[in-house]
N, C-alpha and C positions, 0 to 999 in steps of 0.2 A: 332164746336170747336175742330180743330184736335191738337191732343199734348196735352202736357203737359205742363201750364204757369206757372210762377212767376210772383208776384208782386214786382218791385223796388220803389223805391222814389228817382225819379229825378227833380230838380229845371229848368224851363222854365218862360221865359219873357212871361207878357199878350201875345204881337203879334206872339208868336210860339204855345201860346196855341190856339190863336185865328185861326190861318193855321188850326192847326190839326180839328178844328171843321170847318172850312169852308171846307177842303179835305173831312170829314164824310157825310156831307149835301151835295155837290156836286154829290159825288158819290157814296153814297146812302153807307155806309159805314156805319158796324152794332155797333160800338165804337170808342171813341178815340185809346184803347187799340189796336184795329184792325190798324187804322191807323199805328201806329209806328212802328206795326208787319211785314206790309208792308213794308215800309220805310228798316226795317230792312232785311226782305228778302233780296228785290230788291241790297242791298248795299251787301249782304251776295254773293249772286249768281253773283255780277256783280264787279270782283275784279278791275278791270282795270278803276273803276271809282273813286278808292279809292283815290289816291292823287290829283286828282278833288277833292273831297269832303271833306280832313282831313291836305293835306300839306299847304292851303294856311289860311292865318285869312281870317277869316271869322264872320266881329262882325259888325253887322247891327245897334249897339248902340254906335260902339267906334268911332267917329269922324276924330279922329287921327290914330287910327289904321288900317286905309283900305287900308294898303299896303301888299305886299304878304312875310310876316312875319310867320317863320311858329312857332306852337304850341309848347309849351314847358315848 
């Protein structure tokens, strides 16, 4: 465990929690904690994927909303 963590409290839908433990059991990933560290990294280190991943909606639940609509 390199660093220093925190704990937050962030709200996820069952099927993003369900990701996060299917990416752990996959690939042998030591917590969900580890997972999002990742996730978190990878998006840290990797600027130019950022409006891929934050400018467009992105809602797996909104029916109506899957157009590219950005956050706000």
């Amino acid at each position: 465990m390199a660093g220093e963590k925190q704990t937050i409290e962030i709200e996820l839908n069952p099927d993003q929690v369900a990701f996060i433990g299917t990416m752990k059991d996959v690939y042998n990933i030591a917590s969900e904690g580890k997972v999002m560290r990742i996730i978190m990294d990878y998006l840290q280190e990797n600027k130019d994927v950022h409006d891929t991943v934050f400018k467009q909606w992105r809602c797996l639940r909104c029916a109506g909303a899957r157009s590219n609509r950005i956050y706000g």
